[in-house]
ZAMARGU-4260 file (C-alpha; in steps of 0.2 Angstrom, whole numbers, plus 5000, padded with zeros to 4 digits):
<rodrens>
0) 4893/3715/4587 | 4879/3705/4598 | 4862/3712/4597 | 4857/3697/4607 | 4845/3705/4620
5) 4848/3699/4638 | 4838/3687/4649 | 4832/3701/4661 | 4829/3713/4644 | 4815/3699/4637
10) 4807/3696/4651 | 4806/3715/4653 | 4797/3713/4634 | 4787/3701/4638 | 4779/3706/4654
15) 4773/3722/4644 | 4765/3711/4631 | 4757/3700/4644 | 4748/3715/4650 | 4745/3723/4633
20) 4737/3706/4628 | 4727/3706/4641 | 4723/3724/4648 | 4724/3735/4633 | 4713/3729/4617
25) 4712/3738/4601 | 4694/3741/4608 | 4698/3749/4624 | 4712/3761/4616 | 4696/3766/4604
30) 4687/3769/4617 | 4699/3779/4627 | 4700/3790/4610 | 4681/3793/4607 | 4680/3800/4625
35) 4693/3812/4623 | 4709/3805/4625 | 4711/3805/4644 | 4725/3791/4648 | 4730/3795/4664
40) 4723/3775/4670 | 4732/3769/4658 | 4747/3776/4664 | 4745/3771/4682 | 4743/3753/4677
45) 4760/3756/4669 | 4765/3759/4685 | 4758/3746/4691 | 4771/3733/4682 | 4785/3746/4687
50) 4787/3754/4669 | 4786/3773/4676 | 4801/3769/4687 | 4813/3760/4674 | 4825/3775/4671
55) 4826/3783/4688 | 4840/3779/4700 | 4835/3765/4712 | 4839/3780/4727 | 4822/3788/4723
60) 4813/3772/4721 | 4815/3766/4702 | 4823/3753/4693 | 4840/3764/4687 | 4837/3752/4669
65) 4845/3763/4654 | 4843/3764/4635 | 4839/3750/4629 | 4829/3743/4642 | 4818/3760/4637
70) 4818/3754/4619 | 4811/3738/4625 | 4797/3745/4633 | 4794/3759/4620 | 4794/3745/4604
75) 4781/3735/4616 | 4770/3748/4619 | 4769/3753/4601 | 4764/3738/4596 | 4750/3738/4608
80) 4743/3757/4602 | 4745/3760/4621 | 4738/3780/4621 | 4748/3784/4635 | 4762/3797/4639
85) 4774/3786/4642 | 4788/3792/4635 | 4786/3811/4642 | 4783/3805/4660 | 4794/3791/4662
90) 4808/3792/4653 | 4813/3812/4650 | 4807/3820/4666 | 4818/3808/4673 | 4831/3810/4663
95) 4831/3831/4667 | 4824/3829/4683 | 4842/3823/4688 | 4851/3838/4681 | 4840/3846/4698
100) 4848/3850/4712 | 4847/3834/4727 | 4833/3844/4735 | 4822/3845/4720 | 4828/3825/4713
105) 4820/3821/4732 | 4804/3831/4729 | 4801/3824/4713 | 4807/3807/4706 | 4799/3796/4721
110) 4783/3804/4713 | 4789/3800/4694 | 4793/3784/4699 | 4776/3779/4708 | 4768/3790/4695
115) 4760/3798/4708 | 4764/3811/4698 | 4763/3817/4679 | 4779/3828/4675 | 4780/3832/4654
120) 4791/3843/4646 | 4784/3859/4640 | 4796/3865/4627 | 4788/3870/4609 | 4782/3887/4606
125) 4774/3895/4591 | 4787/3900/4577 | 4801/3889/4584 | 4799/3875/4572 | 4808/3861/4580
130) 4823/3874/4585 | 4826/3871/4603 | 4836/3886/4605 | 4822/3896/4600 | 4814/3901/4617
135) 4807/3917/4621 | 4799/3913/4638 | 4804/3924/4650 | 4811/3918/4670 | 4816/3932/4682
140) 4824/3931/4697 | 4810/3935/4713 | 4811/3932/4732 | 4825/3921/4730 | 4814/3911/4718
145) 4811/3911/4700 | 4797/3918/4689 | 4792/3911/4673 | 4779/3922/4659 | 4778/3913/4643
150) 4766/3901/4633 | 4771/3883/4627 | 4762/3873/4614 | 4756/3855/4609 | 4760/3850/4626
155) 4758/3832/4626 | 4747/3826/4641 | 4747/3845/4647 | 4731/3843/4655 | 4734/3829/4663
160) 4750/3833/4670 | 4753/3839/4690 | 4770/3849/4683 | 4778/3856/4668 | 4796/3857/4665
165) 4799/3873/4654 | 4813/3878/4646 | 4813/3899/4650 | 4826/3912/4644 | 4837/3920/4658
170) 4846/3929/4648 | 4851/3932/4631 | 4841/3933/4613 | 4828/3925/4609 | 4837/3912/4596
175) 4854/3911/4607 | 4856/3894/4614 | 4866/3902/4628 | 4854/3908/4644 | 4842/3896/4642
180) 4837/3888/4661 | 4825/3873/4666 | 4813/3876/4679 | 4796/3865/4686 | 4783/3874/4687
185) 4766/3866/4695 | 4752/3865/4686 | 4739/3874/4697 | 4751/3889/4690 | 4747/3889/4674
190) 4732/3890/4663 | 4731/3876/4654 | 4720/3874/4639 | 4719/3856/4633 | 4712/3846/4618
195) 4711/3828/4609 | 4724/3825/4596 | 4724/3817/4579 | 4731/3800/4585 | 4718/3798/4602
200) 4726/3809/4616 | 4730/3823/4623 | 4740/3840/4621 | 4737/3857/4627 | 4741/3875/4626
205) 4750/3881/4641 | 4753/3900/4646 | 4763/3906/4663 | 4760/3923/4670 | 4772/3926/4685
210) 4771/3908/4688 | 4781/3903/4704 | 4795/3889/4696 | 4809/3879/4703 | 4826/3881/4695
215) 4832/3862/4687 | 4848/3869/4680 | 4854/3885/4670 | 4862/3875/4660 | 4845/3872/4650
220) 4850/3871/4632 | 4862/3855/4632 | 4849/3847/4645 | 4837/3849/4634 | 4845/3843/4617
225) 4850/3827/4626 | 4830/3825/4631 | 4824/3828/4614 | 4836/3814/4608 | 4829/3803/4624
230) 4810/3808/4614 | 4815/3803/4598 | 4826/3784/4604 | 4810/3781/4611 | 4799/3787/4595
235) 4809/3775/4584 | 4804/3761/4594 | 4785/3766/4595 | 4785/3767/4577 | 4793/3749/4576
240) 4781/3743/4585 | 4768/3752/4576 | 4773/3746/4558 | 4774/3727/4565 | 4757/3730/4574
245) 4753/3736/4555 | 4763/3725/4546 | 4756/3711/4552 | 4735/3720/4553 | 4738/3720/4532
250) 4747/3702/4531 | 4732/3695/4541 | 4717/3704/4530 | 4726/3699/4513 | 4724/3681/4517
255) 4708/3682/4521 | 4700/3696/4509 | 4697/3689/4491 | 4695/3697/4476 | 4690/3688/4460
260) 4688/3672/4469 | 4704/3673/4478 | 4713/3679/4492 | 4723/3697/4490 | 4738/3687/4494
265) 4740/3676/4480 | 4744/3692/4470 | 4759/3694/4463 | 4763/3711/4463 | 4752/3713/4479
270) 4767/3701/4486 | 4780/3712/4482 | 4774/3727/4490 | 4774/3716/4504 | 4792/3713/4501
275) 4794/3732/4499 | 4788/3737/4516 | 4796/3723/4525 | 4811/3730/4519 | 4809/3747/4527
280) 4800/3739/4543 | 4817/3730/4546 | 4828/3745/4539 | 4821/3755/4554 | 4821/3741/4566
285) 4841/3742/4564 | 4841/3763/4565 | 4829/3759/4581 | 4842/3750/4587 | 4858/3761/4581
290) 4847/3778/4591 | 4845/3769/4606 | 4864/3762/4605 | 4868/3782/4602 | 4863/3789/4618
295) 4879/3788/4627 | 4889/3794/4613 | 4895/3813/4614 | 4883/3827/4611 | 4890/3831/4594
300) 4891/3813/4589 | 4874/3809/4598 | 4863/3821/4589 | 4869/3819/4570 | 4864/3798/4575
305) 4850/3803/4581 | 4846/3814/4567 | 4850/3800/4556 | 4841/3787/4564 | 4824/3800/4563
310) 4826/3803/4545 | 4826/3783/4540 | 4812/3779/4553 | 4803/3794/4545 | 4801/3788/4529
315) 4800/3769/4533 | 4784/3776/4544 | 4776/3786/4529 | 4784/3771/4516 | 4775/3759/4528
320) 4758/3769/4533 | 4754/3774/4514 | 4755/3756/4507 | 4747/3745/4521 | 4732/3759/4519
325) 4731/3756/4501 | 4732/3737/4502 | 4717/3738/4513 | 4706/3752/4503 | 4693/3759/4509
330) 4692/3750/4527 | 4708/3755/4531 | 4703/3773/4534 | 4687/3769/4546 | 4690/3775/4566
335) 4679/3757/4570 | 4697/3749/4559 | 4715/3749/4570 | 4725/3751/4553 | 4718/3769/4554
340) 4724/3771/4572 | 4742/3766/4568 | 4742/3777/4552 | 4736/3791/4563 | 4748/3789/4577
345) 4763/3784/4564 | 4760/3802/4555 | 4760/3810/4575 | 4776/3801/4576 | 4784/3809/4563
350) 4780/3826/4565 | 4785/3827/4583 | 4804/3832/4591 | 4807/3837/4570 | 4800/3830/4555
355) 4809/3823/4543 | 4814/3836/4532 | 4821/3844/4549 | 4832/3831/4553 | 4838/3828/4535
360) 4845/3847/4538 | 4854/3842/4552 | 4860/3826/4546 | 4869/3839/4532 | 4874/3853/4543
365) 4885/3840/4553 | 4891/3828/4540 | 4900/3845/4531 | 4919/3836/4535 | 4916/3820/4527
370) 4907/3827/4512 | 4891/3819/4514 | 4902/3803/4517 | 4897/3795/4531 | 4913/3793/4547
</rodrens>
């Protein structure tokens, strides 16, 4: 199999890292996260080299790229700490937005495209533990419209964002994944409570009280798995780029930090560890690739990949965060040092869209045919 990337696909990479190199700097990402986390710049000069457009259809004035150019990005942008939501606003609103109606792809995409507009998923609610059946919002039928009443949580750029895509229950329990729907609801209404997070930026609370919203598709529940494993493609790749970021942060301070007279490197068994978490670096690198390469599979054969793509890249980011840390001491856990940064955003990483006990679980539940024997 070729896993050659193609012509247009590096210069796709190295047009983000030209303007990572030059416009975003370990110092300005600092920045940005002692003020609070606002990225929303940041995201526009994304725009700027055409990023926010690369998975909507060239009709509404993207780029119509797929998978892997997303990867591409995604791996770049990781290893440039870029704080910004890209993932949320670039590649899964697009990707639900076209479940919509041709009415509602018009109103909508052009802006997603010019990022003229923010659009993140609001999905996660209190007590659902990554379940995405488990939705207790409420939408109702009213004037020909829908209403929605409900709360979502850790909404990632919720503050930021001109419109939510909510998951809301037409009908049914509240753990069935029949009956769920997909609306957009505009921010101005809801109230929207935001905060920093842990890994410099942004989430919120957001609650909907007889909030005017636009039906997306009642078909919600299939939509929204496919979105969640669009997330997590995309989270593998940031977390690539991360752990080389960090990888090569800790390579760089043990050639130069002595002890005993000589550099960390010309240790041994500091060499090894090395070894150790190169090992996983590249372990993920390949499930990176395997998730991305996944996406157009099946549903049922998409998510158990996906869930085992998660579960590698989860502990490779733990494996990989711990040690570099420890190979550092003490200055790797200063906010003034970026191995903190990428520590803080790796442990983000993997506790969003399903930790990875959660997707061990699901790896199981769907490997019960072949025995734990993988097809």
């Amino acid at each position: 199999m070729d896993f050659d990337f193609t012509d247009d696909q590096e210069s796709l990479r190295d047009a983000v890292r030209r303007w990572v190199d030059k416009g975003f700097s370990f110092e300005r990402r600092h920045s940005i996260a002692k003020a609070g986390g606002h990225t929303r710049d940041v995201y526009r000069e994304l725009a700027g080299l055409g990023l926010t457009g690369l998975a909507v259809a060239e009709e509404h004035g993207g780029m119509g790229f797929g998978a892997i150019e997303a990867m591409v990005v995604s791996e770049e942008l990781g290893r440039g700490l870029v704080n910004a939501p890209y993932a949320q606003g670039a590649l899964l609103a697009p990707a639900l937005l076209a479940a919509a109606p041709a009415a509602v792809q018009a109103a909508w995409l052009p802006q997603v495209a010019d990022a003229s507009a923010l659009v993140v998923l609001a999905h996660q609610e209190r007590g659902a533990r990554y379940r995405l059946n488990q939705v207790s919002t409420r939408a109702t039928a009213a004037g020909g419209g829908w209403a929605i009443s409900g709360a979502k949580s850790v909404v990632p750029a919720g503050d930021e964002a001109d419109a939510f895509i909510v998951p809301a229950r037409i009908s049914g329990a509240d753990d069935d994944s029949a009956g769920i729907g997909l609306f957009v609801v505009e921010r101005a209404a809801a109230q929207v409570r935001g905060y920093p997070t842990q890994d410099g930026a942004r989430a919120a609370e957001v609650a909907f009280d007889e909030a005017p919203a636009t039906l997306i598709a009642e078909d919600g529940f299939v939509r929204l798995e496919q979105a969640a494993d669009i997330a997590i493609a995309a989270q593998c790749a940031e977390a690539v780029g991360l752990m080389d970021r960090l990888v090569a942060t800790t390579v760089e301070y043990m050639n130069t930090r002595k002890q005993f007279g000589v550099t960390l490197a010309s240790f041994q068994a500091l060499r090894h560890r090395i070894a150790d978490i190169k090992m996983q670096l590249e372990l993920a690198r390949s499930m990176s690739y395997f998730a991305s390469l996944k996406l157009g599979e099946a549903p049922p054969q998409r998510r158990r990949a996906l869930s085992q793509a998660r579960v590698q890249l989860g502990q490779a980011m733990r494996f990989v965060g711990q040690q570099c840390i420890q190979l550092h001491g003490g200055i790797g856990v200063t906010d003034e040092y970026i191995a903190s940064h990428c520590f803080k955003r790796l442990t983000v990483l993997e506790l969003s869209f399903g930790d990875t006990q959660y997707h061990l679980g699901e790896v199981s539940s769907r490997m019960q045919d072949t025995a734990g024997v993988f097809a």
